[in-house]
PDB file of the backbone (N, CA, C, O) and the ligand in Angstrom, with CONECT records:
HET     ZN  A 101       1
ATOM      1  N   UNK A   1     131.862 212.338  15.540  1.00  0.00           N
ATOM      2  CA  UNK A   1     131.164 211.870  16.747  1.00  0.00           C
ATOM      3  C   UNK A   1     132.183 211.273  17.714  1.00  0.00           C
ATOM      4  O   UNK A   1     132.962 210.367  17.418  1.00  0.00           O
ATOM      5  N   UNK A   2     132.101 211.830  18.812  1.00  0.00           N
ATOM      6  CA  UNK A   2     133.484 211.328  19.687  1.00  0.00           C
ATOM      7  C   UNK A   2     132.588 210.116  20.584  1.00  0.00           C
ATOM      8  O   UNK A   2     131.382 210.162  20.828  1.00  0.00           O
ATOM      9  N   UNK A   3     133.462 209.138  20.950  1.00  0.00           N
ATOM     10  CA  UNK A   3     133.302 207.699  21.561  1.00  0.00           C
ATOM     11  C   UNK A   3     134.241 207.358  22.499  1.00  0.00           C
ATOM     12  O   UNK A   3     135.470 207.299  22.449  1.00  0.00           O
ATOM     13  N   UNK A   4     133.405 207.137  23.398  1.00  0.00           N
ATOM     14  CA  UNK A   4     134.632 206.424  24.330  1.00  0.00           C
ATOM     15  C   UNK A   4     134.534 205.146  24.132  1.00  0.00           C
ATOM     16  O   UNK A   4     133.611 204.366  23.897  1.00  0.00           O
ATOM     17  N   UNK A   5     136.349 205.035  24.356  1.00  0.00           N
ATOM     18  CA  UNK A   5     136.718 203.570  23.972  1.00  0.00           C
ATOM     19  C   UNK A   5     137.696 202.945  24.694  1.00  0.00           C
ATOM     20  O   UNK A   5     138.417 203.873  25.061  1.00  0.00           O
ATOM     21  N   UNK A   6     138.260 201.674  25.219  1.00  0.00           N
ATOM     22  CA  UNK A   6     139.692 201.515  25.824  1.00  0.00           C
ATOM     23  C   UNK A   6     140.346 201.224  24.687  1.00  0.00           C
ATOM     24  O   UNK A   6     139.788 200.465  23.894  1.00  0.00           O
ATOM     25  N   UNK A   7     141.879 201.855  24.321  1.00  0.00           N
ATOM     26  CA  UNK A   7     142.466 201.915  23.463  1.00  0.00           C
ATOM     27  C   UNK A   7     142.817 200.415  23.144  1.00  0.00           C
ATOM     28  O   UNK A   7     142.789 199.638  24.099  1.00  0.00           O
ATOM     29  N   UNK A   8     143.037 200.089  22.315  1.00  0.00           N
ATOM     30  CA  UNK A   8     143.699 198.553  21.930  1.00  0.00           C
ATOM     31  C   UNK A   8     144.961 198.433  21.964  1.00  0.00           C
ATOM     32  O   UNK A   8     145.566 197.379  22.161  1.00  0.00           O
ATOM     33  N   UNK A   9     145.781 200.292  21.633  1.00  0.00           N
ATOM     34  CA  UNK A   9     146.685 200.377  21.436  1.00  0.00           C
ATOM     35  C   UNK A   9     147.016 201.652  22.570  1.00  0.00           C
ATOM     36  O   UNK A   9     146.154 202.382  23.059  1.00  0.00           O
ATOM     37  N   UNK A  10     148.662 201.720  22.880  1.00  0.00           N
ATOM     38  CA  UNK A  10     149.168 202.743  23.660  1.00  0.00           C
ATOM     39  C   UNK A  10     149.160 203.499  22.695  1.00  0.00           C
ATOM     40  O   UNK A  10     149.483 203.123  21.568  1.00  0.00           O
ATOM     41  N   UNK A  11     148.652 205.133  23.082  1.00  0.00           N
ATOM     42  CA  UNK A  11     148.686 206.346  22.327  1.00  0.00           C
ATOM     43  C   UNK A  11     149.053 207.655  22.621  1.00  0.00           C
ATOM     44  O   UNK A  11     150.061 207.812  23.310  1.00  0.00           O
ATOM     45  N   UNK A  12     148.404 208.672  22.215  1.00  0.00           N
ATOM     46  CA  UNK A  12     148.645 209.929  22.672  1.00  0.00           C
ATOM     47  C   UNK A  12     147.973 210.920  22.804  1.00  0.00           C
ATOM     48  O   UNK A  12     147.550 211.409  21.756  1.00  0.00           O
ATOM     49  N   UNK A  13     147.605 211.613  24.123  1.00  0.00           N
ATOM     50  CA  UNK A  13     146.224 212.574  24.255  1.00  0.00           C
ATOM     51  C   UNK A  13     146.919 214.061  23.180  1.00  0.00           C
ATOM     52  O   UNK A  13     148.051 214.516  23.014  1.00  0.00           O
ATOM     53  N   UNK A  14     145.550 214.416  22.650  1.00  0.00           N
ATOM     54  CA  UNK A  14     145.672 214.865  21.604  1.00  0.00           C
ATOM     55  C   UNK A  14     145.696 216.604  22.171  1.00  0.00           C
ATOM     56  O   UNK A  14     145.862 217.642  21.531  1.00  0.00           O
ATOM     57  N   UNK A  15     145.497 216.407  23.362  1.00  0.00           N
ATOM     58  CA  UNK A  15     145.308 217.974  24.461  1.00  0.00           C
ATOM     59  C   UNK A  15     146.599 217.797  25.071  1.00  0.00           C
ATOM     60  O   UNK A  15     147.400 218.599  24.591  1.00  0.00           O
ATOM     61  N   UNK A  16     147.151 216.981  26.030  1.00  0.00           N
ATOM     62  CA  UNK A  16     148.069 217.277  26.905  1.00  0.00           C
ATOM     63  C   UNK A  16     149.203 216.947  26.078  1.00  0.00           C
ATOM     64  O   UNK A  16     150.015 217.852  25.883  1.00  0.00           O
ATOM     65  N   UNK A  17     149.380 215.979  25.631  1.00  0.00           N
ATOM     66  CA  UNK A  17     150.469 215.307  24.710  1.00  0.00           C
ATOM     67  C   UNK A  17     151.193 214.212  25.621  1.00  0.00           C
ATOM     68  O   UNK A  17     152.282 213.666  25.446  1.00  0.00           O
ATOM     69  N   UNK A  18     150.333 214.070  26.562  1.00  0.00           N
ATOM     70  CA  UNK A  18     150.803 212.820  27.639  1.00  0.00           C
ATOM     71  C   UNK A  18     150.394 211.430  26.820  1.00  0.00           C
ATOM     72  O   UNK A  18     149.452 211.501  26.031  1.00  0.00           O
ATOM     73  N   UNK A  19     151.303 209.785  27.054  1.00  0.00           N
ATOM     74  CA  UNK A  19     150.932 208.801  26.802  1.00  0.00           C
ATOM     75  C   UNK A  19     149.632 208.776  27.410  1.00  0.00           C
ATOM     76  O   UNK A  19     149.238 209.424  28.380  1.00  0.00           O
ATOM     77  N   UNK A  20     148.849 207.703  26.507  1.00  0.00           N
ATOM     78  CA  UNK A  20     147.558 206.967  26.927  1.00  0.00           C
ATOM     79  C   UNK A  20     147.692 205.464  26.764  1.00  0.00           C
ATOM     80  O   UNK A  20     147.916 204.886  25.701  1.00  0.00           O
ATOM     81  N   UNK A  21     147.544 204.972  27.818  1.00  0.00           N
ATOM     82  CA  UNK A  21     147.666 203.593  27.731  1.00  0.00           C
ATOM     83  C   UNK A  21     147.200 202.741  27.277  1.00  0.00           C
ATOM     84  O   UNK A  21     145.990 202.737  27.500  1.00  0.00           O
ATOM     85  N   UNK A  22     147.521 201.963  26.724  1.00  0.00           N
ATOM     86  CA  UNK A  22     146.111 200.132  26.145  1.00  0.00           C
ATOM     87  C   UNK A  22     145.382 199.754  27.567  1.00  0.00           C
ATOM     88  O   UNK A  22     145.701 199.361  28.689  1.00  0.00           O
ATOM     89  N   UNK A  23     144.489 200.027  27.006  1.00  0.00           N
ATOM     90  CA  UNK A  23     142.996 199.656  27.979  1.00  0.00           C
ATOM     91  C   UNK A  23     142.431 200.632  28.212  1.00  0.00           C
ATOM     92  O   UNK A  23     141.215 200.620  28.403  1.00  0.00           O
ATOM     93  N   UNK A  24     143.508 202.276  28.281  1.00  0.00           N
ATOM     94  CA  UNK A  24     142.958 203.069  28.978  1.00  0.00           C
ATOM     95  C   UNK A  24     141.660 203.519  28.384  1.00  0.00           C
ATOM     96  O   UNK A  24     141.470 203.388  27.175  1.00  0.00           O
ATOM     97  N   UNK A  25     140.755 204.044  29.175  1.00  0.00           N
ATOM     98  CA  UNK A  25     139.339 204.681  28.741  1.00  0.00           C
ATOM     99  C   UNK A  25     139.771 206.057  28.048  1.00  0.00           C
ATOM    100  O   UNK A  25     140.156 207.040  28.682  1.00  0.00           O
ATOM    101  N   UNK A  26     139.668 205.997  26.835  1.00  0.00           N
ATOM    102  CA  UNK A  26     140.109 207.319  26.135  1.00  0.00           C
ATOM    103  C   UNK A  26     138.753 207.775  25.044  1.00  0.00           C
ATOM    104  O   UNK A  26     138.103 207.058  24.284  1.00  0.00           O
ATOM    105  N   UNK A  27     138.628 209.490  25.370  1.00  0.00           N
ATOM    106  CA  UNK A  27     137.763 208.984  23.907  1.00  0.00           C
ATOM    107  C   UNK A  27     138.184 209.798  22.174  1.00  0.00           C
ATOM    108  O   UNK A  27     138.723 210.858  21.855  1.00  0.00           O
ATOM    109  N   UNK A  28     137.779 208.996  21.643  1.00  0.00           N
ATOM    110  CA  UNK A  28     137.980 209.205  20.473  1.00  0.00           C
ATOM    111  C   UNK A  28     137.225 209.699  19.425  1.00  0.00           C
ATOM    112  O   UNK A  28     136.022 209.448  19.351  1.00  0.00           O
ATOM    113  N   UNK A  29     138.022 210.629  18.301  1.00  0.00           N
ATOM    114  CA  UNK A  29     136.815 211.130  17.146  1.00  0.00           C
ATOM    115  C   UNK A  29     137.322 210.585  15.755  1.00  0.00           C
ATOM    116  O   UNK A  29     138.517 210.345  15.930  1.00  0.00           O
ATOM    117  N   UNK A  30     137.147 210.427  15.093  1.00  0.00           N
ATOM    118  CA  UNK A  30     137.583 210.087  13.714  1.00  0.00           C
ATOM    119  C   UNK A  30     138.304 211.627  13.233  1.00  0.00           C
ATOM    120  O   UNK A  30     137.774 212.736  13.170  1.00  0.00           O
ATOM    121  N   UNK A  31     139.431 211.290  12.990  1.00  0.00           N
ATOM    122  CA  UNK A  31     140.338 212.050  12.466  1.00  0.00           C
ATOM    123  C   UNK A  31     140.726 213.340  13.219  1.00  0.00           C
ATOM    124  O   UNK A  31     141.098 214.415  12.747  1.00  0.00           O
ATOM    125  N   UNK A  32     140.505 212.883  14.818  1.00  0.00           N
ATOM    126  CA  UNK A  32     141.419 213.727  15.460  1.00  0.00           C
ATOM    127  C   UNK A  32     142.307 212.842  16.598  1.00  0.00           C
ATOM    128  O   UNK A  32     143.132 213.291  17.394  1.00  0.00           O
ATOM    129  N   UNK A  33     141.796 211.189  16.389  1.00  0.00           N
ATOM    130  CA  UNK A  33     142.484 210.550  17.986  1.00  0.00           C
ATOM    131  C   UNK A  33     142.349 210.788  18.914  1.00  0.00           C
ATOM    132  O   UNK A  33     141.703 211.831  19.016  1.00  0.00           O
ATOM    133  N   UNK A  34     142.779 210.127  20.313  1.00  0.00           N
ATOM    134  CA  UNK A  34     142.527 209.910  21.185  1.00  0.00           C
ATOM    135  C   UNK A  34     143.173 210.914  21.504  1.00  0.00           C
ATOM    136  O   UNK A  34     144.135 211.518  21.030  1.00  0.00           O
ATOM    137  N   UNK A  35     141.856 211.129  23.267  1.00  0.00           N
ATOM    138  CA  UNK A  35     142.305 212.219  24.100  1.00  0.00           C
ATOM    139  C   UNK A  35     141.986 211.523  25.342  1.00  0.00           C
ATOM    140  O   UNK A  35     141.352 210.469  25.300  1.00  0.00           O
ATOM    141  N   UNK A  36     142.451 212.127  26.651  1.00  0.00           N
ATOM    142  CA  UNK A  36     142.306 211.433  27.724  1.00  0.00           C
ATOM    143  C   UNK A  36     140.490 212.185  28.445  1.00  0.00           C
ATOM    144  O   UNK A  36     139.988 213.308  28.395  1.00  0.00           O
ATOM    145  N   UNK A  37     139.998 210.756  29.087  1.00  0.00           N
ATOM    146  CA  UNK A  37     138.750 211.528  29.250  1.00  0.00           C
ATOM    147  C   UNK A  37     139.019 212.581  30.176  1.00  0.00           C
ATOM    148  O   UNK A  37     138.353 213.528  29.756  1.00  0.00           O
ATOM    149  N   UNK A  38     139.470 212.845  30.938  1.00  0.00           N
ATOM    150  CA  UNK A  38     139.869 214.145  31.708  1.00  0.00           C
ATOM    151  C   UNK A  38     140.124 215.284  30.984  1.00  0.00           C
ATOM    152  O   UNK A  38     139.580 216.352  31.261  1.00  0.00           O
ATOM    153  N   UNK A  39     141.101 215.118  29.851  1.00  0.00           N
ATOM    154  CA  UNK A  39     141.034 216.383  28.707  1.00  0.00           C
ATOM    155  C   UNK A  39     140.460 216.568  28.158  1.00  0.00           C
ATOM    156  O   UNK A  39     140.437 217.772  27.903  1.00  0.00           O
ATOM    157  N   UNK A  40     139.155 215.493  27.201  1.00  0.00           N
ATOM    158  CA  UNK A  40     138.616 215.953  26.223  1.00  0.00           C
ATOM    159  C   UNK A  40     136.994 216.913  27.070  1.00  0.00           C
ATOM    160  O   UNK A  40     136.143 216.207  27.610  1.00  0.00           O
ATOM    161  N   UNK A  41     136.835 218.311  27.050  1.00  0.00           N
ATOM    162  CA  UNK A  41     136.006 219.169  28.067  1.00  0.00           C
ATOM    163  C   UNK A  41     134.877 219.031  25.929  1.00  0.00           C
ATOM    164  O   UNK A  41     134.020 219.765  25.437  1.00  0.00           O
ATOM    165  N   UNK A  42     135.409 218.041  25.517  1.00  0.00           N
ATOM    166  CA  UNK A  42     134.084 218.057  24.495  1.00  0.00           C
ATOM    167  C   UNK A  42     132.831 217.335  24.553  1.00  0.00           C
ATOM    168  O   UNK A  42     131.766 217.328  23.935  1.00  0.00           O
ATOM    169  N   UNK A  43     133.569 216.490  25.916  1.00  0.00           N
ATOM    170  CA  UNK A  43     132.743 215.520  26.458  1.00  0.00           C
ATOM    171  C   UNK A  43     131.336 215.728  26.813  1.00  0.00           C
ATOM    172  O   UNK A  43     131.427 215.557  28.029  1.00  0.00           O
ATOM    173  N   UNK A  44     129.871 216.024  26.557  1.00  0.00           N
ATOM    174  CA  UNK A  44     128.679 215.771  27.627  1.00  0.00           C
ATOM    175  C   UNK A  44     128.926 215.044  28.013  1.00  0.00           C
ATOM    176  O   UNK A  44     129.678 214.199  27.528  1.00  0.00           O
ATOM    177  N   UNK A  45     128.266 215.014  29.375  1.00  0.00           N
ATOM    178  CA  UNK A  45     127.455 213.941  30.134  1.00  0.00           C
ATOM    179  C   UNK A  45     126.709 213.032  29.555  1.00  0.00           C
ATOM    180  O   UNK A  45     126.087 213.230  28.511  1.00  0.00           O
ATOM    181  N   UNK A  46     126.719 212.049  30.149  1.00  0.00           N
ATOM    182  CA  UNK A  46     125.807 210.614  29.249  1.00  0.00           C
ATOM    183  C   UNK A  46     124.680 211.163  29.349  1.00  0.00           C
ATOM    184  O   UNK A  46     124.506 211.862  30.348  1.00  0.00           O
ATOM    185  N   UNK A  47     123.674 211.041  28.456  1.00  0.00           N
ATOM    186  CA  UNK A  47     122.527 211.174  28.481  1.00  0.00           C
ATOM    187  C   UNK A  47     121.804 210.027  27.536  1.00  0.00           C
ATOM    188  O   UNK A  47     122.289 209.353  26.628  1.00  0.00           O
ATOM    189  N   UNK A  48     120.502 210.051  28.067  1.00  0.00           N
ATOM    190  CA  UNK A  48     120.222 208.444  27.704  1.00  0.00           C
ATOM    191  C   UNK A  48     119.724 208.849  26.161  1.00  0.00           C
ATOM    192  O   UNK A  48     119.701 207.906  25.370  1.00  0.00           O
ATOM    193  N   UNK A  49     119.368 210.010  25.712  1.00  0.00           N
ATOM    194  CA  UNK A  49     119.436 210.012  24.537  1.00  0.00           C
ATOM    195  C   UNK A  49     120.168 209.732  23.514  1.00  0.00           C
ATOM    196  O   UNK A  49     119.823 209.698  22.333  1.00  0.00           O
ATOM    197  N   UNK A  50     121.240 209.518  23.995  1.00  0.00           N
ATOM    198  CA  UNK A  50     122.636 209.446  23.125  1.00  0.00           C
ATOM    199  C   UNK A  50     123.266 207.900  22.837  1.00  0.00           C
ATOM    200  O   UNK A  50     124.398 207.532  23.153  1.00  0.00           O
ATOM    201  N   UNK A  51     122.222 207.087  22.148  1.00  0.00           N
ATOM    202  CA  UNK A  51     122.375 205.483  22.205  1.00  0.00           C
ATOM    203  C   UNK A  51     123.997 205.088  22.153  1.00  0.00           C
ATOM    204  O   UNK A  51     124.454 204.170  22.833  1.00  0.00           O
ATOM    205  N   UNK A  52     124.664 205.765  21.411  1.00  0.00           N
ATOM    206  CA  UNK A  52     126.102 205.509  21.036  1.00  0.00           C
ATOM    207  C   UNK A  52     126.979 205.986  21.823  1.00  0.00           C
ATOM    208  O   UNK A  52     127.992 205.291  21.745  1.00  0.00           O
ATOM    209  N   UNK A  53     127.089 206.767  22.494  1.00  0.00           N
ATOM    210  CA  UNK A  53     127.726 207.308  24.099  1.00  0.00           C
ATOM    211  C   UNK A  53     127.559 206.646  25.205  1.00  0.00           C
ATOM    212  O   UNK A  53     128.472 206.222  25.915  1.00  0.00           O
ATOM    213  N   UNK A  54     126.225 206.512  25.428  1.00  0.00           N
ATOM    214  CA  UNK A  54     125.913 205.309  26.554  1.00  0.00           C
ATOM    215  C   UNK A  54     126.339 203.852  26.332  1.00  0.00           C
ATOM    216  O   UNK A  54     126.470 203.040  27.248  1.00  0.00           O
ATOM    217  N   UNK A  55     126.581 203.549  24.790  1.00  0.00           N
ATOM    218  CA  UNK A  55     126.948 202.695  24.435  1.00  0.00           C
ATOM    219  C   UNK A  55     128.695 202.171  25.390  1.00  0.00           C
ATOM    220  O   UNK A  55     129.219 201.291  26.073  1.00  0.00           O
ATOM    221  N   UNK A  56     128.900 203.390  24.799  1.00  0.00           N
ATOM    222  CA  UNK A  56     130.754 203.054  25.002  1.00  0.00           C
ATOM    223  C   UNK A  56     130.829 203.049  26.438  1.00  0.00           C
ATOM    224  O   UNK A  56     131.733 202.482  27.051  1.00  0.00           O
ATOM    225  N   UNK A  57     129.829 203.714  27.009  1.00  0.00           N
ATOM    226  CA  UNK A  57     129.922 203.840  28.963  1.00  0.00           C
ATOM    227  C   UNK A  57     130.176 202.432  29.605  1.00  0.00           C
ATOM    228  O   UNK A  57     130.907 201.890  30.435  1.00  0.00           O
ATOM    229  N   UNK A  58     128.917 202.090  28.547  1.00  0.00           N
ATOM    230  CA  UNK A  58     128.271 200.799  29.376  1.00  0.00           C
ATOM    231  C   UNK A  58     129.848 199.470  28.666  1.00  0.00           C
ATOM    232  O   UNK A  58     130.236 198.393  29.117  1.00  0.00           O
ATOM    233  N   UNK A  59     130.140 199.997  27.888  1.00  0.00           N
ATOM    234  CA  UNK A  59     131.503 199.080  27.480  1.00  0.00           C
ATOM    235  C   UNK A  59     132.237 199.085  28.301  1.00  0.00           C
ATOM    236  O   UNK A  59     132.636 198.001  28.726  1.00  0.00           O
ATOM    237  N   UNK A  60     132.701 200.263  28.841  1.00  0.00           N
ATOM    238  CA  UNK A  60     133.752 200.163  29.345  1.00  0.00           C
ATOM    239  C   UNK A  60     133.350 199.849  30.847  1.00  0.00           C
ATOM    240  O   UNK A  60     134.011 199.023  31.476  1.00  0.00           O
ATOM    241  N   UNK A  61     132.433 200.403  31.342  1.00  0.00           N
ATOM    242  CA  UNK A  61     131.822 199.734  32.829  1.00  0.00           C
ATOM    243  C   UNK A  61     131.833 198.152  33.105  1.00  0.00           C
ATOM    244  O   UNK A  61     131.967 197.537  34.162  1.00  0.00           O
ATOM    245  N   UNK A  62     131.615 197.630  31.558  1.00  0.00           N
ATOM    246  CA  UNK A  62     131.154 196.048  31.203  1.00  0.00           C
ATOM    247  C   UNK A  62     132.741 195.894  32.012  1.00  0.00           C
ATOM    248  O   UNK A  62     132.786 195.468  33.166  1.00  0.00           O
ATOM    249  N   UNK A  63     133.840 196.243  31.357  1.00  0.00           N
ATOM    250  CA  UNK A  63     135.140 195.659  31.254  1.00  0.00           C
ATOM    251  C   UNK A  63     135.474 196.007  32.263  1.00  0.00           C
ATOM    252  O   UNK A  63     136.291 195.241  32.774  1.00  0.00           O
ATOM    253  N   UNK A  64     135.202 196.914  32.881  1.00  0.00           N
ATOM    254  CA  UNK A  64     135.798 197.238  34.800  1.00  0.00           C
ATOM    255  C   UNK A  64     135.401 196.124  35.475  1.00  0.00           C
ATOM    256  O   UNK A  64     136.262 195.346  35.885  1.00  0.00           O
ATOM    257  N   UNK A  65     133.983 195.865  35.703  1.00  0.00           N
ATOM    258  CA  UNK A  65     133.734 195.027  36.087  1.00  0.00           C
ATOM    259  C   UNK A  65     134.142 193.261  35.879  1.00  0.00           C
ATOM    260  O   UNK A  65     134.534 192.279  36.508  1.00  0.00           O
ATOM    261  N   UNK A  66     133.822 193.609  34.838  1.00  0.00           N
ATOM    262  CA  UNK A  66     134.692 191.804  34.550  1.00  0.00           C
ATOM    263  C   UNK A  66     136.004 191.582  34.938  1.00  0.00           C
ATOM    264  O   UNK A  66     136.343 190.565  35.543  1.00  0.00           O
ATOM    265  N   UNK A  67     137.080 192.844  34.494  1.00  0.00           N
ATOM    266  CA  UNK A  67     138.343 192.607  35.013  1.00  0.00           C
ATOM    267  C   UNK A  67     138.510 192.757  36.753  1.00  0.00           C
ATOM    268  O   UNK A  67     139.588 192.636  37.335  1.00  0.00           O
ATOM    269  N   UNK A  68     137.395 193.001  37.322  1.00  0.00           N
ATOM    270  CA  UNK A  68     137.666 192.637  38.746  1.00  0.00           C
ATOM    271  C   UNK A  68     137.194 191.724  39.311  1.00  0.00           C
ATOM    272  O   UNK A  68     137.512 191.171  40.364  1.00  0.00           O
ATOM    273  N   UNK A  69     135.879 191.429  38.125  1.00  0.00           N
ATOM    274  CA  UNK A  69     135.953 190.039  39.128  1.00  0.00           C
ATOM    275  C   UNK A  69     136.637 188.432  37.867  1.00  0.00           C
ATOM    276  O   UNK A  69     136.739 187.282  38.295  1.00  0.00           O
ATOM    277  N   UNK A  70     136.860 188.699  36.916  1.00  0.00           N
ATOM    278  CA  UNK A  70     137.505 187.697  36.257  1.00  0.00           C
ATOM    279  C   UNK A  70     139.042 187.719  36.144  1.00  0.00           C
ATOM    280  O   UNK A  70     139.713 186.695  36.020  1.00  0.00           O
ATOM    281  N   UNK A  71     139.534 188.939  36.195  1.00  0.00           N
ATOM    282  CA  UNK A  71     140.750 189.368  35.981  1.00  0.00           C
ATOM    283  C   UNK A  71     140.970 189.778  34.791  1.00  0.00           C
ATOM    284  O   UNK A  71     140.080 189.435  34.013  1.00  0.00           O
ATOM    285  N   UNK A  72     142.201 190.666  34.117  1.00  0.00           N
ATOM    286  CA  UNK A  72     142.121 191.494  32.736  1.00  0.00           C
ATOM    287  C   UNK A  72     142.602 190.498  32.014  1.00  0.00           C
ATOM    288  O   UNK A  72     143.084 191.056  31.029  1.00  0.00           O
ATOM    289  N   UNK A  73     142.751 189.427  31.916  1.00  0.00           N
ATOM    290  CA  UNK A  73     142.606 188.545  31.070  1.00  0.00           C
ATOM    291  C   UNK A  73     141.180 188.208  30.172  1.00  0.00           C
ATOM    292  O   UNK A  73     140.725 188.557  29.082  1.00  0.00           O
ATOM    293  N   UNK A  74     140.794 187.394  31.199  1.00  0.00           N
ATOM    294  CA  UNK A  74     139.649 186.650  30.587  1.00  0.00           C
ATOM    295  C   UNK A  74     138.375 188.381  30.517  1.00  0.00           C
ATOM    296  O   UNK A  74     137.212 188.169  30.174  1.00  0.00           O
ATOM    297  N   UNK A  75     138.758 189.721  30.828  1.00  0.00           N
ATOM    298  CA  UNK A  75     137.842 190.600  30.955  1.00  0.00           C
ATOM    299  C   UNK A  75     138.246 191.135  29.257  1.00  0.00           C
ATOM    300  O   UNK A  75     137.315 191.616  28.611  1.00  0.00           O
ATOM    301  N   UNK A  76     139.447 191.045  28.679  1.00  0.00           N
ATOM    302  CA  UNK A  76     139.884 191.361  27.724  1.00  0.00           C
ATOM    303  C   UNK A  76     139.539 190.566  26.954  1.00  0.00           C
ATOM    304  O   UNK A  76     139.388 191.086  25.848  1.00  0.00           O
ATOM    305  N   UNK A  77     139.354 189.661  26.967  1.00  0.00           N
ATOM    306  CA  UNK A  77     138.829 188.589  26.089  1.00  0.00           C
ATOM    307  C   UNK A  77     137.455 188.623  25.592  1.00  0.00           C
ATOM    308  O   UNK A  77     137.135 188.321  24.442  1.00  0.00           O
ATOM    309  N   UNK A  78     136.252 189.199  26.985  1.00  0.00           N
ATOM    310  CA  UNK A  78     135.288 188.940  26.692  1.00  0.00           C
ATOM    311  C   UNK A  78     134.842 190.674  26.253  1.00  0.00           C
ATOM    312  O   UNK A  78     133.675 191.030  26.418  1.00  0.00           O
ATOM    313  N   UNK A  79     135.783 191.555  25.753  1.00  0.00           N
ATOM    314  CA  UNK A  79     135.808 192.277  25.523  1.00  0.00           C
ATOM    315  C   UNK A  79     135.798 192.324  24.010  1.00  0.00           C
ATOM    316  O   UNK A  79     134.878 192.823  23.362  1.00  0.00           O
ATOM    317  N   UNK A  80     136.757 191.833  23.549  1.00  0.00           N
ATOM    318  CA  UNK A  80     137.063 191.337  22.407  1.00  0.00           C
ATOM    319  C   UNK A  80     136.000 190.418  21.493  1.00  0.00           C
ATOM    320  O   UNK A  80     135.879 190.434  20.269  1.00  0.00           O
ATOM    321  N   UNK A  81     135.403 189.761  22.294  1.00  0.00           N
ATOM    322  CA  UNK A  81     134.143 188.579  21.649  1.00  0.00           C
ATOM    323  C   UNK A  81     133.252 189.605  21.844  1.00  0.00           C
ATOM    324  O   UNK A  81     132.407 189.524  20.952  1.00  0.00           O
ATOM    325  N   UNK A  82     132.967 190.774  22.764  1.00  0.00           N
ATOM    326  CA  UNK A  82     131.927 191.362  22.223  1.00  0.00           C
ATOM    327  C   UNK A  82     132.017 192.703  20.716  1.00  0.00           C
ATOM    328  O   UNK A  82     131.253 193.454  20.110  1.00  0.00           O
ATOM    329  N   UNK A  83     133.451 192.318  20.724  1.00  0.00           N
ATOM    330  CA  UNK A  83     133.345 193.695  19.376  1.00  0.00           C
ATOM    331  C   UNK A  83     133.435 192.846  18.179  1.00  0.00           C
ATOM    332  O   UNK A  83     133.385 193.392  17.077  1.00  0.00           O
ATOM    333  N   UNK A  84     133.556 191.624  18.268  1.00  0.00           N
ATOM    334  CA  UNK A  84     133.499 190.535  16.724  1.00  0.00           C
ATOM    335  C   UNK A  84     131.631 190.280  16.712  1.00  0.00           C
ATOM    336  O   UNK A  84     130.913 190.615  15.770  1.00  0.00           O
ATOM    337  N   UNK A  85     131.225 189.728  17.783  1.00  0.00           N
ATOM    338  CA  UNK A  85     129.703 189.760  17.390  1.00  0.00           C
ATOM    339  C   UNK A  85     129.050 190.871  17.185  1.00  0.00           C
ATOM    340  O   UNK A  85     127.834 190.765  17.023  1.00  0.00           O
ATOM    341  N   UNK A  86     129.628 192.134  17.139  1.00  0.00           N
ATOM    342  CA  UNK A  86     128.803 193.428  16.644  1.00  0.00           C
ATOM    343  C   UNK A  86     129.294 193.527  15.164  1.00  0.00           C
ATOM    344  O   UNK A  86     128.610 194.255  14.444  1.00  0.00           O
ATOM    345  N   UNK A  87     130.207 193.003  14.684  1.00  0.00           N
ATOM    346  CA  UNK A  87     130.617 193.091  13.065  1.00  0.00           C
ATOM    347  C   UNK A  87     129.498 192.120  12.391  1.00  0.00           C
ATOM    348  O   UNK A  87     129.490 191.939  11.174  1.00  0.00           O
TER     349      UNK A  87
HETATM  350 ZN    ZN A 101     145.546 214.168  28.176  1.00  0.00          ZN2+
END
């Protein structure tokens, strides 16, 4: 099941073989790694059926937004407190 995610870590698109950056919006599958969302064409469109896709949208929308208006500090942070209260 592929997910979009911002990386935690700098990586490598698994199509172009270009770096992917920490933060960047990349998405990911279990046991193939990150690809850049521009490369991965495995991508649908969000659809609201898809609780766990819309999921990662709305993550990473969360964190655009906060880092512009809090800055990527405190947007990283509250990024972070939201993936410990989902454990
Ligand atoms: Zn790529």
């Amino acid at each position: 099941m592929t997910k979009i995610i911002y990386a935690k870590y700098p990586g490598k698109c698994k199509v172009c073989g270009n770096k992917t950056e920490r933060n960047e919006e990349v998405s990911w599958a279990p046991g193939e790694g990150v690809k850049h969302l521009k490369c991965d064409f495995t991508l649908t469109p969000p659809s609201s059926d898809d609780a766990e896709f819309m999921k990662g949208v709305n993550d990473v929308r969360q964190y655009h937004e906060e880092r512009d208006l809090l800055g990527r500090e405190m947007a990283e942070m509250l990024a972070m407190q939201r993936e410990y209260d989902e454990c």
